[in-house]
C-alpha positions as CSV (number, residue, x, y, z in Angstrom):
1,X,116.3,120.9,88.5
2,X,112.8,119.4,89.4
3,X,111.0,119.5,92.5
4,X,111.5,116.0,93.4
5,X,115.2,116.0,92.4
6,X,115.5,119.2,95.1
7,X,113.7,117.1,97.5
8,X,115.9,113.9,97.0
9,X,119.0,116.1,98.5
10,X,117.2,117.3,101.6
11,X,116.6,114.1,103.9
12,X,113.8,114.1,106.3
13,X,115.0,111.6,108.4
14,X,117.8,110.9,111.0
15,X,120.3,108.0,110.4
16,X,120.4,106.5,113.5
17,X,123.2,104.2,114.3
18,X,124.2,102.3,117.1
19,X,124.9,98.6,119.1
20,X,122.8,96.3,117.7
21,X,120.9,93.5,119.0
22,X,121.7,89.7,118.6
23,X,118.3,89.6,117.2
24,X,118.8,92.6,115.3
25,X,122.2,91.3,113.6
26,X,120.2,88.3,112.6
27,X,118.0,90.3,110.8
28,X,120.5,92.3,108.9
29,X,122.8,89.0,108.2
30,X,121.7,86.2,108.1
31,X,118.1,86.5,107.3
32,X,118.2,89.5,105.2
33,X,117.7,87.3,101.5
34,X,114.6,85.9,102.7
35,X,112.9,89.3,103.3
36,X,115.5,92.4,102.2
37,X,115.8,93.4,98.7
38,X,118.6,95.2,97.6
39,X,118.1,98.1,95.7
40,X,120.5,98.6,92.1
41,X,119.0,100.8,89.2
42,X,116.2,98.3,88.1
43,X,112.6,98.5,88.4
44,X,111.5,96.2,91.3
45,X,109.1,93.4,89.9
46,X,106.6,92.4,92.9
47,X,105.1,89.7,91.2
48,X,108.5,87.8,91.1
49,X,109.5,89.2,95.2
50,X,106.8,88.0,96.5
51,X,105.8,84.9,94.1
52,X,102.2,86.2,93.5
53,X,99.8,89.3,92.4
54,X,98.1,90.3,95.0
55,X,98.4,94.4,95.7
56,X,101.1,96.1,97.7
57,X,100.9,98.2,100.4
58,X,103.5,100.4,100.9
59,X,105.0,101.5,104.5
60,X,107.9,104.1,104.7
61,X,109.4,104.6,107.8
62,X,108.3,101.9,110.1
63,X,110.4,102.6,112.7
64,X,110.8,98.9,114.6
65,X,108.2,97.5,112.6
66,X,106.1,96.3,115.1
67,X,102.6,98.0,113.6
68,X,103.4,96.5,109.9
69,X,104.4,93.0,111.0
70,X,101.0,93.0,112.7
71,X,99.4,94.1,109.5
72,X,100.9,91.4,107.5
73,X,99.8,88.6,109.8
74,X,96.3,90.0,109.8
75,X,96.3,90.3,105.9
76,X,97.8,87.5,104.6
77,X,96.4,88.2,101.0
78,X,98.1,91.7,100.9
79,X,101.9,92.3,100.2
80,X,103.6,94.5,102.2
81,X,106.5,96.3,101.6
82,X,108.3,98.2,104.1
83,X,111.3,101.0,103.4
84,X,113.4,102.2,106.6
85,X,116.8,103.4,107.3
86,X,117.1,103.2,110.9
87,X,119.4,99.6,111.0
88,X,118.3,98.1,114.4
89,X,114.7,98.8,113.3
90,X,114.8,96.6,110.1
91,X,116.7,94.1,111.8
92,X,114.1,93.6,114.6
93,X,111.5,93.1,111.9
94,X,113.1,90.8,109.8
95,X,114.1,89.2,112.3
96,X,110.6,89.0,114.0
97,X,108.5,88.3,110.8
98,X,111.2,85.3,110.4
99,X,110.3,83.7,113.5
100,X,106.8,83.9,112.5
101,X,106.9,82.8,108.8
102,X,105.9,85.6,107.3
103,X,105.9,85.5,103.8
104,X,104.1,88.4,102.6
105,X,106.9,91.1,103.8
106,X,109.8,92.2,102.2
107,X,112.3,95.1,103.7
108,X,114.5,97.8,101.8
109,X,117.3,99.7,103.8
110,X,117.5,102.8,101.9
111,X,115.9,106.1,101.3
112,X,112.6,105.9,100.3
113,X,112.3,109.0,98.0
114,X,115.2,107.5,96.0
115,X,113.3,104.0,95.9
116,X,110.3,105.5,94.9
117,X,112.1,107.7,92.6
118,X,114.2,104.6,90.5
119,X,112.8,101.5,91.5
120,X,108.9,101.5,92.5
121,X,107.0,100.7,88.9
122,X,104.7,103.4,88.0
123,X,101.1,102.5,89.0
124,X,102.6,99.7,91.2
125,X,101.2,100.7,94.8
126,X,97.7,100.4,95.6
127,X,98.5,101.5,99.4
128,X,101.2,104.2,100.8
129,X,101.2,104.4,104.7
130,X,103.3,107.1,106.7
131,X,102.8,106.6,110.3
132,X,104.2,109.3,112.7
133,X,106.9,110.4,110.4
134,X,109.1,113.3,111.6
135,X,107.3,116.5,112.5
136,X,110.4,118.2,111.8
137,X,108.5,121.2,114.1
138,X,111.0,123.7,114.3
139,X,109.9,126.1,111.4
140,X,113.4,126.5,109.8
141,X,113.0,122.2,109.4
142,X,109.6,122.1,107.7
143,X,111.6,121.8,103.9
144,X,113.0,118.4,105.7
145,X,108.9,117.1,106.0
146,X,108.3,114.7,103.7
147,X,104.9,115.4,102.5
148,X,105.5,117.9,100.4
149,X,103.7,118.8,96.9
150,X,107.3,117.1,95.2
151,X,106.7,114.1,97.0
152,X,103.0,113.8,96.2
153,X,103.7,114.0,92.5
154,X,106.0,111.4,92.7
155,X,103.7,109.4,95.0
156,X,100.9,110.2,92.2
157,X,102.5,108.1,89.6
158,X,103.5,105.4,91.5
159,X,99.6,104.7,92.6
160,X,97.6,103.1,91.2
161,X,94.0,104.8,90.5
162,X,92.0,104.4,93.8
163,X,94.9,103.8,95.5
164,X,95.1,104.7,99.1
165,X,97.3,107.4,100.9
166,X,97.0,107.3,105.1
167,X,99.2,109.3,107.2
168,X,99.2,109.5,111.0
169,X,100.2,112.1,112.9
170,X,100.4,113.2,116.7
171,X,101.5,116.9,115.8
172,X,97.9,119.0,115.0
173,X,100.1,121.0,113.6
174,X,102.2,119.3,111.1
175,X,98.5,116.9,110.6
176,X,97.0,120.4,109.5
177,X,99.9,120.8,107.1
178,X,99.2,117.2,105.7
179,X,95.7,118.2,105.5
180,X,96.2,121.4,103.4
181,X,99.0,119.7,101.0
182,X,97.2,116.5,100.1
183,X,94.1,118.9,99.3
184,X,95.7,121.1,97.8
185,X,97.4,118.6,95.2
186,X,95.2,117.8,91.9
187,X,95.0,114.0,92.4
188,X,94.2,113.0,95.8
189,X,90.5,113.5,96.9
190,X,89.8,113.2,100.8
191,X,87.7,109.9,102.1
192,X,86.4,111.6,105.0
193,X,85.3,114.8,103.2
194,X,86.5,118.0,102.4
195,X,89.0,119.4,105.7
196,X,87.8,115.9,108.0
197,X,90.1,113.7,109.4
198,X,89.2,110.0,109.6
199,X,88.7,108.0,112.5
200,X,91.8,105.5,113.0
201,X,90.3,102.2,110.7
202,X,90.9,99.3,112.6
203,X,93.7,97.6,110.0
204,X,95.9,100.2,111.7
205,X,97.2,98.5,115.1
206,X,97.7,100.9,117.9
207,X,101.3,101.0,118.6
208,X,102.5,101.0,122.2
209,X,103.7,104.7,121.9
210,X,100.2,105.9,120.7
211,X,98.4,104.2,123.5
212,X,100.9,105.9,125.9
213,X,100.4,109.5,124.7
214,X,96.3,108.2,124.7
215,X,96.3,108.3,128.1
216,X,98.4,111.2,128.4
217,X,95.5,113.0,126.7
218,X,97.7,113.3,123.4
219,X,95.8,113.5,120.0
220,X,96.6,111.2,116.7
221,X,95.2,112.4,113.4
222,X,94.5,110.3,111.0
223,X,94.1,111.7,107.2
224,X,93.2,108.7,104.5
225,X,93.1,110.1,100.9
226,X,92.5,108.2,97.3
227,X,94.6,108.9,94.6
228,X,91.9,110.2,91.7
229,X,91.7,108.1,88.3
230,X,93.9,109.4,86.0
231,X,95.6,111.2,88.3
């Protein structure tokens, strides 16, 4: 068994479920063929999703969606494609991004390893983003953290050369983790320099709970990295 099969059976997230919002049901229902694609064992084809070539940016775990619906207004020459499992999350931004015409978004519901695993195109990506994922800080939970040297090799493929990782983190210690595992792996090379975080670039909004821990005095790291050619 591989790496990445191992890590496909150990989920590092929490399926949330709950009441959903009017707005929220929308999203899910209703408005969900404009912007959701539903996953089945073929190779996603971007060109045809989102009726152009421009590159993809890829966002997993967006939590309500608030920081990558403000992305893809901002961009509107960049796709974006967002993968989250938390229902009333998903909703809310199809449901938002619908009352603002967004055509550059699209939404799965599933888990992203297995997306990335059976229906992201090799070389596809030219942008990953993992904001705040799950710290997962008890020590017994770290195998549930995503970034892992599995995941990168996966991730690897699915770049294309020069393409951009950037994951943001309020726990130093899981951001030192990130740190060591992305430089650790053969085919990402750090933008900042070797062991530097990056400041946080300005295409990355500042979400409402990262302006609240701000002035708390909480830190955010921000670690960019390229994928190397050939890698």
């Amino acid at each position: 068994m591989t790496e990445t099969k191992h890590l496909r059976k150990i989920q590092s997230f929490v399926k949330r479920s709950g009441r959903l919002s009017k707005g929220q049901s929308l999203g899910l229902n209703e408005l969900w063929a404009d912007y959701g694609i539903n996953i089945d064992k073929t190779l996603i084809n971007f060109e045809e999703v989102f009726g152009n070539q421009s590159e993809v940016t890829l966002e997993v775990g967006f939590g309500n969606g608030d920081s990558l619906l403000e992305m893809a207004i901002h961009e509107p020459g960049q796709n974006f494609l967002g993968i989250e499992v938390y229902e009333a999350g998903v909703g809310r931004l199809v449901n938002e991004a619908s009352k603002k015409s967004i055509n550059n978004l699209r939404v799965i519901k599933e888990d992203a390893v297995e997306v990335l695993e059976n229906n992201i195109p090799d070389g596809s990506i030219s942008n990953f983003q993992l904001f705040f994922p799950d710290p997962w800080h008890k020590k017994r939970h770290h195998k549930r953290r995503i970034v892992q040297k599995s995941f990168l090799d996966l991730l690897s493929r699915k770049l294309i050369d020069d393409g951009m990782v950037h994951v943001a983190t309020d726990w130093e210690e899981y951001a030192e983790h990130i740190m060591e595992t992305l430089e650790s792996h053969p085919h990402f090379k750090n933008r900042a320099g070797d062991h530097m975080y990056s400041e946080r670039p300005q295409y990355r909004p500042l979400t409402k709970f990262e302006n609240r821990g701000q002035k708390l005095g909480h830190g955010v790291w921000d670690i960019i990295f390229t994928k190397t050619k050939g890698g």
